[in-house]
VEXKOL-689481 format. One record per residue: x, y, z of N, C-alpha, C in turn. Coordinates in steps of 0.001 Angstrom, whole numbers, padded with zeros to 6 digits, always signed. Layout:
# VEXKOL-689481
XYZXYZXYZ;...
# end
This chain:
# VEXKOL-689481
+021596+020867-027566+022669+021718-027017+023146+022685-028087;+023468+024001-027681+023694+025181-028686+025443+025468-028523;+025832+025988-029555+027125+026162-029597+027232+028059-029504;+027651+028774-028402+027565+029892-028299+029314+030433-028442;+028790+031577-029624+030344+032023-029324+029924+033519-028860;+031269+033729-028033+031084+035247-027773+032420+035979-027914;+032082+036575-029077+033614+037948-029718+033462+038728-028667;+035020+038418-028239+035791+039794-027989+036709+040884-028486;+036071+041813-028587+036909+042882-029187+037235+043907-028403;+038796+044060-028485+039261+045411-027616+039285+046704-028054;+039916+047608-027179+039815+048717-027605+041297+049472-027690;+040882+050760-027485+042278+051379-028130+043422+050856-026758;+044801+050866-027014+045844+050219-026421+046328+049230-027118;+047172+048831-027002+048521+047584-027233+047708+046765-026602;+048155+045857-027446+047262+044277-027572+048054+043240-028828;+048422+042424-027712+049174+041088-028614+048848+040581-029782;+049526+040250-030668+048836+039249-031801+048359+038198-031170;+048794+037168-030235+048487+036330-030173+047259+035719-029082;+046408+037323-029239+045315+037008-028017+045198+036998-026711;+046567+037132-026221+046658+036959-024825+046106+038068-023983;+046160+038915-024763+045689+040408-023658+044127+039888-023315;+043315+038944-024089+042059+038372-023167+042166+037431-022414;+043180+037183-021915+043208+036594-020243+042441+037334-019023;+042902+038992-019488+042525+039845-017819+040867+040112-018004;+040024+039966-019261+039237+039960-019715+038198+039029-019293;+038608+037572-019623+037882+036176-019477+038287+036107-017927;+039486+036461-017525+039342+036363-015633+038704+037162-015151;+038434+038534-015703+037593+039370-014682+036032+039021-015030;+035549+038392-016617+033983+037734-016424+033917+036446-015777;+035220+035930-015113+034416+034824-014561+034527+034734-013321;+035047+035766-013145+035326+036528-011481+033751+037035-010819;+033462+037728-012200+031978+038269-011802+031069+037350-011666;+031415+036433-012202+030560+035255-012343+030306+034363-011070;+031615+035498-010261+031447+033981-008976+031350+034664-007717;+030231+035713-007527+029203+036488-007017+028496+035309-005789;+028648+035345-004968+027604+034551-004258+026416+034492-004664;+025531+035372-004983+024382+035840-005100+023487+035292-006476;+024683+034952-007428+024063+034299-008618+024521+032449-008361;+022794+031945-008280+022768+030629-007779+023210+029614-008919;+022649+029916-010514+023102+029570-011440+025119+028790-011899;+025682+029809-011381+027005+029532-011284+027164+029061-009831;+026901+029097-008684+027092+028509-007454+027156+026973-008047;+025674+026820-008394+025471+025417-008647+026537+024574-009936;+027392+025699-010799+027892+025533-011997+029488+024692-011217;+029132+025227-010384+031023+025135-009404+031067+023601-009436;+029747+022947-009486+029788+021268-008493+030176+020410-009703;+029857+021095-011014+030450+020192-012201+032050+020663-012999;+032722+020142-012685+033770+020269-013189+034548+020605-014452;+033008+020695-015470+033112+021295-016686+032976+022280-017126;+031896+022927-016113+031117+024105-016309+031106+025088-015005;+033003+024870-014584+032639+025993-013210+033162+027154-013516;+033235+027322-014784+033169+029154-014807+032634+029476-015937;+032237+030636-016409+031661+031141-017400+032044+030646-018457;+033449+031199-018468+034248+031319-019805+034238+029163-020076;+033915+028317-019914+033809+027135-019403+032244+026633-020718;+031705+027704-020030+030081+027068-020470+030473+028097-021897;+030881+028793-022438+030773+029471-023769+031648+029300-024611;+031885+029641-025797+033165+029655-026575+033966+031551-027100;+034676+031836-025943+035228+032613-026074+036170+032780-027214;+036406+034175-028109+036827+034288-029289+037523+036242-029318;+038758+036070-028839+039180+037359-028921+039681+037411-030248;+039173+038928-030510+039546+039474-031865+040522+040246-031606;+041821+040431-032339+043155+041549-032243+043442+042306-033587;+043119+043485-033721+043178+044518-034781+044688+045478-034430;+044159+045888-032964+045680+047007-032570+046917+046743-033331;+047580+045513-033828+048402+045368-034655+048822+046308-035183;+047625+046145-036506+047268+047430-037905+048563+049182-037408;+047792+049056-036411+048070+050238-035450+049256+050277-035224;+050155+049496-034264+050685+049559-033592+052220+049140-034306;+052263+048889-035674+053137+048345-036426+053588+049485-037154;+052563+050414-037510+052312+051485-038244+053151+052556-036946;+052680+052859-036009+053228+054008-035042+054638+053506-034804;+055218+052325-034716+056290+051593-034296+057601+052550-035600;+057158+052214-036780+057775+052491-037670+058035+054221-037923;+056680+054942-037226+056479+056354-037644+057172+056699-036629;+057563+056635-035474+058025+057316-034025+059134+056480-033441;+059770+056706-032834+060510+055447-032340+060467+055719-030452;+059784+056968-029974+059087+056677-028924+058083+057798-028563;+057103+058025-027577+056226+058778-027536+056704+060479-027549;+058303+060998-027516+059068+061938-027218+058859+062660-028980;+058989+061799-029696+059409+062051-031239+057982+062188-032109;+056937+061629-031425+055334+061244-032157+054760+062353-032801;+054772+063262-031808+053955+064661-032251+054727+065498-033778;+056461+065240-033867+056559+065920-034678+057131+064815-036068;+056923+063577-035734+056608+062156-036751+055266+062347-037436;+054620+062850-036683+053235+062715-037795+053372+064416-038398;+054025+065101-037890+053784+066821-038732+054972+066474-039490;+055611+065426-039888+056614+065335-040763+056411+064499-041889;+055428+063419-041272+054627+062523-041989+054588+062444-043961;+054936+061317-044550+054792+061784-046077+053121+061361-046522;+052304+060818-045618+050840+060831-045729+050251+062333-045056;+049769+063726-046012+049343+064678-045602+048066+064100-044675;+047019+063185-044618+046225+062893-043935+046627+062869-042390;+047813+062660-042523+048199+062373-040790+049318+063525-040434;+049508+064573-041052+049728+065785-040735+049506+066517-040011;+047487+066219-040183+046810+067047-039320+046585+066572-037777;+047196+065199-037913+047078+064951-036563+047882+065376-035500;+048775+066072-035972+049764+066858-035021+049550+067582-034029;+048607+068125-034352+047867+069021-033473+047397+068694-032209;+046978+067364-032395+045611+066357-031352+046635+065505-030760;+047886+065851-030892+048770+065342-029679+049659+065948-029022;+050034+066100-027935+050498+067414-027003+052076+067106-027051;+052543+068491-026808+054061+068442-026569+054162+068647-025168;+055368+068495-024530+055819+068581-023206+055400+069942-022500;+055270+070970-023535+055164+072624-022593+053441+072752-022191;+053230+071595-023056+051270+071469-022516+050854+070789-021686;+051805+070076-020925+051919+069119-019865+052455+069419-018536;+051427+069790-017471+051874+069996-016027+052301+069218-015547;+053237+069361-014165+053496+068812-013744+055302+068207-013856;+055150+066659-013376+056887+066432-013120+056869+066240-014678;+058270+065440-015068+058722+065371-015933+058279+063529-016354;+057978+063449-015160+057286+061623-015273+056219+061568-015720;+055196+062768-014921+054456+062774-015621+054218+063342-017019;+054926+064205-017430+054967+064584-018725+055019+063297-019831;+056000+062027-019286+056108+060801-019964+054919+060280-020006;+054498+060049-018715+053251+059560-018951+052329+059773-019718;+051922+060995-020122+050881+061513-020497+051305+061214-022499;+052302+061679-022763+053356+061179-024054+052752+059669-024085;+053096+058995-023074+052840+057753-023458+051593+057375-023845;+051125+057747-023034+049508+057421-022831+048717+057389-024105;+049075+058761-025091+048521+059490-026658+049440+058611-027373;+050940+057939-027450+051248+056699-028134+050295+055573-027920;+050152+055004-026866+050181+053961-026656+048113+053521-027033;+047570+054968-026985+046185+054544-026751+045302+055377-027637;+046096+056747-027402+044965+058011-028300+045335+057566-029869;+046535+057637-029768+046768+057154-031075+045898+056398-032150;+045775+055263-031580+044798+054394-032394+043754+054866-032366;+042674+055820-031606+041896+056464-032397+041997+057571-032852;+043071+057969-033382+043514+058666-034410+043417+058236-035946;+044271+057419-035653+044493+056559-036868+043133+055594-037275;+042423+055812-036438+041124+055050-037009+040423+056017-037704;+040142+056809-037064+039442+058181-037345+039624+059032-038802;+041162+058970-039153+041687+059948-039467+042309+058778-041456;+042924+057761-040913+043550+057535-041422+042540+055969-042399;+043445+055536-043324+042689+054350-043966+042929+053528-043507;+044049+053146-042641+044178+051835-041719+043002+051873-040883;+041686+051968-041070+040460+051993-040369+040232+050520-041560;+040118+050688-042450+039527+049756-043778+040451+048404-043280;+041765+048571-042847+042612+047012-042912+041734+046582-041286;+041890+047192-040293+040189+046785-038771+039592+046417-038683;+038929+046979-039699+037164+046848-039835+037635+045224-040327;+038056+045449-041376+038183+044470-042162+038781+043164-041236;+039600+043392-040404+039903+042059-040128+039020+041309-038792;+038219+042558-038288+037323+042356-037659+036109+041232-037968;+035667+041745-039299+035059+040952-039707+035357+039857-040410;+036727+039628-041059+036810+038071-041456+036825+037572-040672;+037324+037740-039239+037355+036859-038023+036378+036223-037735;+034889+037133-037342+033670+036829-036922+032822+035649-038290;+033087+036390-039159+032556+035363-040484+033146+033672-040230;+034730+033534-040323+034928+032751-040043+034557+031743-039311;+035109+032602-037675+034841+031372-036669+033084+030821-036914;+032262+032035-037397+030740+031587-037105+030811+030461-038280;+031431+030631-039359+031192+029572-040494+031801+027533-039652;+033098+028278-039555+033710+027046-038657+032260+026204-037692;+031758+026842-036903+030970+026749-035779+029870+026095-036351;+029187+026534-037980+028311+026200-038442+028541+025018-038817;+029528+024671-039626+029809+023621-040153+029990+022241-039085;+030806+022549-038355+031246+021747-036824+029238+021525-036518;+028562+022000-036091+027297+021763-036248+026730+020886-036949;+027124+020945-038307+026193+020141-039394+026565+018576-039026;+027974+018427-038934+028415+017342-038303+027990+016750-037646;+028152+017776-036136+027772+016872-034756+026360+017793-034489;+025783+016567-034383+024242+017337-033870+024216+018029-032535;+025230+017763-031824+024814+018437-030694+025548+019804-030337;+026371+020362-031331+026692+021790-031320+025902+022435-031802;+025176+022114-033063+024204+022979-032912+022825+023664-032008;+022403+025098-032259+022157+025729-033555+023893+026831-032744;+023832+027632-033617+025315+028262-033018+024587+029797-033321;+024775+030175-031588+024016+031508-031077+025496+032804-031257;+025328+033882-031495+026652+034584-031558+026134+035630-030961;+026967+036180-029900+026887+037538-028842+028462+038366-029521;+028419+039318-028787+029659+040157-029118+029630+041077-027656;+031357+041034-027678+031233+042033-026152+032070+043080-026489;+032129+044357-027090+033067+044992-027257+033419+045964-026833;+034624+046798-026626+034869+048012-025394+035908+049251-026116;+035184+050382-026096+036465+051581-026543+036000+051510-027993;+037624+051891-028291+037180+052033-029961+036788+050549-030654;+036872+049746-029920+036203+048409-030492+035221+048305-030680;+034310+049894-029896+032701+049574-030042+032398+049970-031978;+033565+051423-031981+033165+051629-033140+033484+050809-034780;+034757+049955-034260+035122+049170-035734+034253+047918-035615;+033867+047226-034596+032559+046481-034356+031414+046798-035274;+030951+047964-035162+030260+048551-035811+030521+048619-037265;+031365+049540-037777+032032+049466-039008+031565+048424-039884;+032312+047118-039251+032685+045909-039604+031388+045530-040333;+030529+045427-039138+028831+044798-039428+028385+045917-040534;+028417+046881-040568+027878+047838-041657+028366+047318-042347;+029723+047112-043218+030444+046906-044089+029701+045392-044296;+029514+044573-043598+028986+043402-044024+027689+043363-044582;+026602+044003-043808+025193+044893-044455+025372+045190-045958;+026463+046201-045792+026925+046765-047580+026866+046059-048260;+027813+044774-048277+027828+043736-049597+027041+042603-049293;+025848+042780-048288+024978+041370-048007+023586+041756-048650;+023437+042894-049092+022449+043046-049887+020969+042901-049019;+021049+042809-047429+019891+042402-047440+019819+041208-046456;+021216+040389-046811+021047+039436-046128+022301+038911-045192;+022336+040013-044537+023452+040207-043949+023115+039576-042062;+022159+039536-041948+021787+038891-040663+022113+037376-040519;+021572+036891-041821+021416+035423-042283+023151+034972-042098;+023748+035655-042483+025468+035428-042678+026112+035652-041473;+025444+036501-040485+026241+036477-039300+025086+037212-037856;+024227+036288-038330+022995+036376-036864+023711+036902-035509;+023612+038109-034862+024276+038641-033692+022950+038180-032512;+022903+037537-031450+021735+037316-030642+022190+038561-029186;+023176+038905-029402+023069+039658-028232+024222+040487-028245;+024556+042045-028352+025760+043046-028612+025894+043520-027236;+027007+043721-026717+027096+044844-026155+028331+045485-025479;+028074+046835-026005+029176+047847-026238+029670+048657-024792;+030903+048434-024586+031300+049030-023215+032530+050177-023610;+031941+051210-022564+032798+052604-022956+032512+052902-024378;+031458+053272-024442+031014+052935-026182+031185+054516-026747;+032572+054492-027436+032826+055743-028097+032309+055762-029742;+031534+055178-029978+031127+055011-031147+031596+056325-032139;+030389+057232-031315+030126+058905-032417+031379+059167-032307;+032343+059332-031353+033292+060076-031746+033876+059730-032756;+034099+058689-033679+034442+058278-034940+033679+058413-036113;+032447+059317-036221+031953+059476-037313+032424+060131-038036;+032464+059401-039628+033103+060285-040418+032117+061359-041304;+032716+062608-041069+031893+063825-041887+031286+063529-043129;+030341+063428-043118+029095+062985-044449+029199+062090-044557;+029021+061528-043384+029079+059389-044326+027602+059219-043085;+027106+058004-043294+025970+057444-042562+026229+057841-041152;+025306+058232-039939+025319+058124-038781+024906+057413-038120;+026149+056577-036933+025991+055363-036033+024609+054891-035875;+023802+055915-035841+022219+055872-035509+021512+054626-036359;+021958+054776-037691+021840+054125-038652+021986+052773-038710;+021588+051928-039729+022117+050657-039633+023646+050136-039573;+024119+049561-038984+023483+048024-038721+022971+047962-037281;+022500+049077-036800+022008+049229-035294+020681+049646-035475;+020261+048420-035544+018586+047788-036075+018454+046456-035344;+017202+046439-034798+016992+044878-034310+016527+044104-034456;+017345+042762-034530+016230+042056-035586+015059+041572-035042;+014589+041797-033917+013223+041848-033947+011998+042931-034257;+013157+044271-034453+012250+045169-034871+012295+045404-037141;+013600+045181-036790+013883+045385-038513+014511+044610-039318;+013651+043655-039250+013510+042871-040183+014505+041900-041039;+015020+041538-042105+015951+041030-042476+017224+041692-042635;+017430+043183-042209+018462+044028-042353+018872+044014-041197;+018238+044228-040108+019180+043817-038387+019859+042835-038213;+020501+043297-037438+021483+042662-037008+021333+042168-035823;+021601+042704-034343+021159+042609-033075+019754+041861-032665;+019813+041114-031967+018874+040447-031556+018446+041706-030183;+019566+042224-029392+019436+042943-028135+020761+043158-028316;+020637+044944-027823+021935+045909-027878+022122+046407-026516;+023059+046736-026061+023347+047276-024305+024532+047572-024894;+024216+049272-024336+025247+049948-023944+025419+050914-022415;+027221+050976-022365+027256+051209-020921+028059+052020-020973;+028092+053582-020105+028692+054278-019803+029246+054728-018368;+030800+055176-018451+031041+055332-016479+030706+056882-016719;+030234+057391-015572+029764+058801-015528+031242+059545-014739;+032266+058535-014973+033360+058940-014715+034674+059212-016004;+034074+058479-016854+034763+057622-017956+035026+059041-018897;+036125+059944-018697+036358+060960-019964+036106+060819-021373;+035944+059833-021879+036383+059259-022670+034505+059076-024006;+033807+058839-022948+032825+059012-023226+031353+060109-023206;+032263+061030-022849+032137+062430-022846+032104+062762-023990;+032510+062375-024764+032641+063571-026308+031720+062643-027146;+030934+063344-027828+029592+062742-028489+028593+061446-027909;+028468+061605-026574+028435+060417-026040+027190+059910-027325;+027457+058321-027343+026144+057647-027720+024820+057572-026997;+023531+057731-027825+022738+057403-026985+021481+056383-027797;+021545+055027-027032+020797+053732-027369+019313+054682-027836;+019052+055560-027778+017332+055542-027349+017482+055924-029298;+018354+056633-029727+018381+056885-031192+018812+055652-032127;+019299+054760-031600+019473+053539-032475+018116+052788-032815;+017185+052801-032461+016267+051883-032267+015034+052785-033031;+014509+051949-033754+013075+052071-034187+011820+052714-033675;+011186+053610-034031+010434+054615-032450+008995+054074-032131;+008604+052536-033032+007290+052095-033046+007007+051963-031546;+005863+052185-030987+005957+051845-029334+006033+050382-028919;+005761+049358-029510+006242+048358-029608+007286+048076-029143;+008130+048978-029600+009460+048346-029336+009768+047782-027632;+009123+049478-027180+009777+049537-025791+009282+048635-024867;+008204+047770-025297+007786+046558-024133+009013+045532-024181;+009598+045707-025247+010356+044343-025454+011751+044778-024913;+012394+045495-024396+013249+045965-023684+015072+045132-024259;+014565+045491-025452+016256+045119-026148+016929+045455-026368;+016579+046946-025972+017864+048246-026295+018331+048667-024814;+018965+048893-024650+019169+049570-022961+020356+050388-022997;+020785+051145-021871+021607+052366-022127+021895+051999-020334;+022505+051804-020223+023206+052020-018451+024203+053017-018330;+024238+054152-017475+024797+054824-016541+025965+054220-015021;+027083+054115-015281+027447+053337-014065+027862+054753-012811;+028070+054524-011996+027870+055917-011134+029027+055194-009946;+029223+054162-009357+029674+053737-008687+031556+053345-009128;+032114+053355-007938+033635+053377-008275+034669+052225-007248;+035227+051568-007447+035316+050500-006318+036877+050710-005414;+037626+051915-005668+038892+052228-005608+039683+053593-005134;+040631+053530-004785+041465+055118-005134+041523+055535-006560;+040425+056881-006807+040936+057237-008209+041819+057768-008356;+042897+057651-009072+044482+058045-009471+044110+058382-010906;+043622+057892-011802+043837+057752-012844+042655+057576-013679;+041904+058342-014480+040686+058140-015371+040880+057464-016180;+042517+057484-016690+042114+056070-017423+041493+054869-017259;+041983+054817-015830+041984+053237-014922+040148+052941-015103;+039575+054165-014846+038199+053958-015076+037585+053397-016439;+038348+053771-017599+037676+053330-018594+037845+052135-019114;+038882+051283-018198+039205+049581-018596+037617+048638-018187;+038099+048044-019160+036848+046835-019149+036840+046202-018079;+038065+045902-017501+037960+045709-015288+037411+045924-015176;+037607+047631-015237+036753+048265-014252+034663+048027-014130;+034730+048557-015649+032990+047898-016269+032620+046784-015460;+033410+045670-016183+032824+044452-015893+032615+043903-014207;+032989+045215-013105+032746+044533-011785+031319+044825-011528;+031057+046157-012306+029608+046785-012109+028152+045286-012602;+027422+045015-011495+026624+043929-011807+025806+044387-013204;+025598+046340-013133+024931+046812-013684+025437+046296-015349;+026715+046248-015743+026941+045588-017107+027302+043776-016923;+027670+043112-016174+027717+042062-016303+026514+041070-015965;+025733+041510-015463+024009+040825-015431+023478+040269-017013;+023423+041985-017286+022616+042042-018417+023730+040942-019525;+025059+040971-019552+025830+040005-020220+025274+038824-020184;+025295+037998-018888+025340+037033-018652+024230+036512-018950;+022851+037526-018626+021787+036597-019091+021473+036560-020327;+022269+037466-021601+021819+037410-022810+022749+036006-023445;+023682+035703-022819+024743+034860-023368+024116+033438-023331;+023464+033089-021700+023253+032287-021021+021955+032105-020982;+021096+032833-021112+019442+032886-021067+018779+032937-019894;+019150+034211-019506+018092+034461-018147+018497+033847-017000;+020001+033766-016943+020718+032339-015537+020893+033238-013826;+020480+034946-014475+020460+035444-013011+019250+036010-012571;+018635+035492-011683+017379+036038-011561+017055+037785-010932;+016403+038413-010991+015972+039624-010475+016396+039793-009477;+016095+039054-008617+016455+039039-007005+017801+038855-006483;+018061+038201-007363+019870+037647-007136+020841+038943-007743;+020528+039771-008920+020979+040857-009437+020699+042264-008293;+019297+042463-007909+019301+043159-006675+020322+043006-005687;+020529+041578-005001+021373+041722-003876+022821+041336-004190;+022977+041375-005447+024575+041532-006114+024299+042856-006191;+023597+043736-006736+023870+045232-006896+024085+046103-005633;+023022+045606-004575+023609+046133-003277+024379+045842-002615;+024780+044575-002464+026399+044768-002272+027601+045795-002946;+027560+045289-004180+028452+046198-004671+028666+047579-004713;+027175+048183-004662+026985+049850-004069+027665+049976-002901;+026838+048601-001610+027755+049158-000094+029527+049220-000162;+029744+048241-001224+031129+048268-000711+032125+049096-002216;+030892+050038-002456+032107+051322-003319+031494+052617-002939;+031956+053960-003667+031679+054881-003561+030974+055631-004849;+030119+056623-004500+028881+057546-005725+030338+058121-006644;+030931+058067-007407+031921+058339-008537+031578+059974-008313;+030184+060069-008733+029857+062026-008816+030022+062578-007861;+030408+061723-006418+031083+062625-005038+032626+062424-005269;+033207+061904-006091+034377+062302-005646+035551+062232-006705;+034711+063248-007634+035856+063993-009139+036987+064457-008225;+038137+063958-008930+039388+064425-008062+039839+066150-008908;+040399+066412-007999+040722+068172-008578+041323+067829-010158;+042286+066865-010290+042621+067400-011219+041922+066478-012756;+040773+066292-012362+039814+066003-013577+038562+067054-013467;+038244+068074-012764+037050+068749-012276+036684+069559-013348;+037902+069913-014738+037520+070513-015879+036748+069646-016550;+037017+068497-017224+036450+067612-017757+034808+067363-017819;+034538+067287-016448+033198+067640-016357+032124+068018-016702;+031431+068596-017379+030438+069642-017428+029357+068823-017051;+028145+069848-017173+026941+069334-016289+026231+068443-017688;+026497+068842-018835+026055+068127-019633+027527+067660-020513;+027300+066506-021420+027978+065730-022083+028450+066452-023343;+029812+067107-023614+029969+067267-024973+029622+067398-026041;+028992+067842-027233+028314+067217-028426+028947+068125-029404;+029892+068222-029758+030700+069760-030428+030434+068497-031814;+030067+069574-033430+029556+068995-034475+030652+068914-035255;+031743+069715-035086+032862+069776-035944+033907+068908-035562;+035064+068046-036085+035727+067309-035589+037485+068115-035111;+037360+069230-035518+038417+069868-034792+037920+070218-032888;+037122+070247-033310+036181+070357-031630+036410+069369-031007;+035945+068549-030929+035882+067206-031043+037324+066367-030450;+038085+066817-031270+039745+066012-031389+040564+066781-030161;+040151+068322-029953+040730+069296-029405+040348+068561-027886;+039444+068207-027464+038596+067983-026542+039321+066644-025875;+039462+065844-027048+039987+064524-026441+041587+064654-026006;+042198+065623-026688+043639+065322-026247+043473+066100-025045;+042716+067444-024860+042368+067889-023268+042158+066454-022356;+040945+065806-022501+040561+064839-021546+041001+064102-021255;+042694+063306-022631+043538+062330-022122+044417+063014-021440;+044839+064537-021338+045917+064920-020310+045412+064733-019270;+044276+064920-019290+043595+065471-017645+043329+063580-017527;+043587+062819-017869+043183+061633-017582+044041+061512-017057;+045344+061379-016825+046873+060609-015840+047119+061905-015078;+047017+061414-013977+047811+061801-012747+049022+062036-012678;
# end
């Protein structure tokens, strides 16, 4: 018997110290989990140990937003005051962020919504600001990864003990800017592992939802492309990933600006592509009244699509949904939503373009996102 953990890491937004914000998280994967169509968990229901996902794995939320959110608490005292808290700022680094957050005369509409939209760049743009921009990226990354080191060491040891936790398999599920300090983190561990950075924290299965990675690259430093997004079945003692999946909503603003694309992470030997460990999903489907683009880019929303929770489940679990059972979970879920690309509401129809963003400069870039979070709230 194997001891599987699977990190969760969130993304930009307010998020508790004490973990709780992965409740709506672990209920909506084990919601998905309880699909008619996947026989694996049908049959999981009859044992009383193992009737939900989160049941059969060892779930492990990671909380960074803190860093963040302790820091803006002190700089602003509400989203009304933010824009001219950071142009007042005694760190010139966060000066420039003044710009990349809107005042009220740039905001249509009521005066609620004007709050809203205020709020929205506190409560969410913010933190990738401050990731981006600022060195509270280094205290993230960083606590990102003592976490994962840890629990996997804990897990190892608990192993050596009892024979039957071992061997201890580690997945990661991460969403938003979590895809990119995720990332970070593991580079940073690469950095001082010399080599043997797999050995210290073996990943068997990643995968990144709403994956804003690029938009956080910093000007002349390594590109995402780069390691630690290597696989270790293709590269060798420096990978990391056993199998990478990433997922984008073709609704999702958010992933519009530099979108990532899996096909550049990966090694170009033809080899590779029989072994199908990289993947890139498109979600197209929408299950709701759209009001709100934000609403689209929550991990809810992702995780109803079979199209990202399949591929989860069988990397976690090993192959527990079969082909056939993922087919007639996927057609259901098509019949009972709507094509997302029929029905951009007017007031996101700028956002759009026929192709994806890729502006090289980060004033481009930044300009773009505080456009796409206005146009994100209704």
């Amino acid at each position: 018997m194997s001891t599987t953990l699977v990190f969760l890491v969130h993304g930009m937004g307010i998020y508790d110290d004490d973990a709780k914000w992965a409740d709506s998280w672990i209920t909506a994967l084990d919601k998905a989990a309880e699909n008619p169509a996947y026989s694996f968990f049908a049959q999981a229901k009859k044992k009383p140990a193992t009737d939900r996902f989160s049941k059969l794995v060892t779930l492990i939320p990671i909380t960074y937003d803190n860093i963040f959110s302790k820091y803006l608490a002190k700089l602003a005292t509400d989203s009304s005051n933010l824009k001219t808290a950071l142009a007042n700022s005694a760190l010139p680094q966060l000066n420039s962020l003044a710009k990349y957050v809107p005042d009220s005369s740039e905001i249509a509409g009521s005066n609620a919504r004007k709050k809203a939209v205020l709020d929205f760049f506190m409560e969410f743009v913010c933190d990738v600001l401050l990731y981006r921009f600022s060195e509270l990226r280094i205290a993230a990354k960083g606590t990102v990864l003592v976490k994962m080191q840890d629990e996997y060491n804990k897990a190892v040891e608990a192993a050596k003990i009892d024979i039957n936790k071992g061997p201890v398999n580690v997945h990661i599920i991460c969403h938003s800017l979590g895809t990119r300090v995720t990332s970070d983190a593991l580079r940073a561990l690469q950095d001082e592992s010399e080599g043997d950075a797999a050995a210290r924290l073996p990943v068997s299965s990643h995968h990144a939802i709403a994956n804003v990675s690029r938009l956080m690259e910093l000007s002349g430093s390594k590109s995402i492309y780069e390691s630690p997004l290597v696989l270790t079945s293709e590269g060798g003692p420096s990978g990391f990933y056993g199998q990478t999946s990433h997922y984008y909503h073709y609704l999702d603003p958010f992933t519009l600006i530099r979108r990532f694309d899996a096909r550049k992470s990966v090694p170009p030997e033809p080899a590779y592509y029989g072994k199908q460990n990289a993947c890139q999903v498109e979600l197209t489907q929408y299950d709701g009244v759209l009001k709100n683009l934000k609403d689209i880019h929550s991990f809810e929303t992702y995780i109803k699509d079979p199209a990202v929770h399949v591929p989860i489940f069988n990397a976690v679990l090993n192959d527990v949904i079969k082909i056939s059972e993922a087919a007639t979970a996927t057609t259901a879920y098509v019949a009972g939503t709507k094509d997302a690309r029929q029905i951009i509401p007017d007031f996101a129809k700028l956002i759009f373009p026929e192709n994806p963003a890729d502006p090289a400069d980060d004033n481009s870039a930044f300009t773009l996102l505080k456009k796409y979070a206005i146009e994100a709230i209704s």
